[in-house]
C-alpha positions in Angstrom: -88.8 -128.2 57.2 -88.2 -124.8 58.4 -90.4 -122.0 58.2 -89.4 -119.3 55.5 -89.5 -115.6 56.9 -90.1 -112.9 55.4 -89.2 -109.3 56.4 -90.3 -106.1 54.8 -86.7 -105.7 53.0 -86.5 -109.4 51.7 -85.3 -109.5 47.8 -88.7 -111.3 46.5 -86.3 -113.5 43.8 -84.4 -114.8 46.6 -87.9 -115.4 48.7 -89.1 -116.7 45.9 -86.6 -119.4 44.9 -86.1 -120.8 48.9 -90.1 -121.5 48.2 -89.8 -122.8 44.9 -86.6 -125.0 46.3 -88.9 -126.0 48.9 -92.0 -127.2 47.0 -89.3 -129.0 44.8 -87.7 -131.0 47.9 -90.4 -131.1 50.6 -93.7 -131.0 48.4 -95.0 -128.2 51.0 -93.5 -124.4 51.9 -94.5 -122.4 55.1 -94.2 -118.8 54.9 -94.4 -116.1 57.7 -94.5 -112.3 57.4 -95.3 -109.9 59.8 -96.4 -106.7 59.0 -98.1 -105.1 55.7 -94.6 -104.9 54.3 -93.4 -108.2 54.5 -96.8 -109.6 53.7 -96.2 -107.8 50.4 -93.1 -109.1 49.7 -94.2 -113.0 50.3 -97.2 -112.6 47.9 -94.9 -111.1 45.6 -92.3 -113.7 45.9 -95.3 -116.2 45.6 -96.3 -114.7 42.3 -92.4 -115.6 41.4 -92.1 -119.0 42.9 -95.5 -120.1 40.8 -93.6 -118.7 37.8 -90.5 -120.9 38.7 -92.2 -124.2 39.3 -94.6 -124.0 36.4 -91.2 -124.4 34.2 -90.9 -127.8 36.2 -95.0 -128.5 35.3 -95.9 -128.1 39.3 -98.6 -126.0 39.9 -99.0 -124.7 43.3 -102.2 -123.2 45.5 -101.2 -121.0 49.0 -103.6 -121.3 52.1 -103.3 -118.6 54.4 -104.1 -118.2 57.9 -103.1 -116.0 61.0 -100.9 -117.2 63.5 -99.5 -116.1 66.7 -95.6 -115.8 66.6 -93.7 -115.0 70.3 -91.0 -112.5 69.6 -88.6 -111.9 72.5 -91.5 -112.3 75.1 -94.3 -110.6 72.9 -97.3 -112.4 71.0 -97.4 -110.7 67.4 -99.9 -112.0 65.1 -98.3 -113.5 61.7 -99.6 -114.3 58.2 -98.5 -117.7 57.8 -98.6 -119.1 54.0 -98.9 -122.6 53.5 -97.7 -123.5 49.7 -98.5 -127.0 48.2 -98.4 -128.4 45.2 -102.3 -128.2 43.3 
């Protein structure tokens, strides 16, 4: 399962059906944002993905945590979101 990554510019209804397609194959979605503008845009794209599954009767809960990501030789510090179903 790969890791879903979310930039500041990401369309939240295309974020928020790769979670939902996710969930619906793997049972369990990781996403990553760095920055206060893509961490908006992956809670607003979970808001969308809840909406999505609950058609399908799966309701889901997100644990977040910080993690450290190495981008081209630097340590930036992530927002990782793990999605499961409830």
């Amino acid at each position: 399962m790969d890791v879903i990554k979310v930039k500041a510019n990401s369309r939240t209804a295309a974020v928020a059906g790769a979670i939902a397609g996710v969930i619906r194959e793997h049972k369990k979605a990781e996403v990553q944002a760095i920055g206060a503008g893509a961490v908006n845009q992956a809670v607003k794209a979970l808001v969308l993905a809840k909406g999505y599954l609950a058609e399908d009767n799966i309701a889901i809960v997100a644990i977040p945590e910080f993690v450290d990501v190495d981008i081209e030789g630097k340590v930036r510090t992530a927002i990782k979101l793990t999605i499961e179903p409830r």
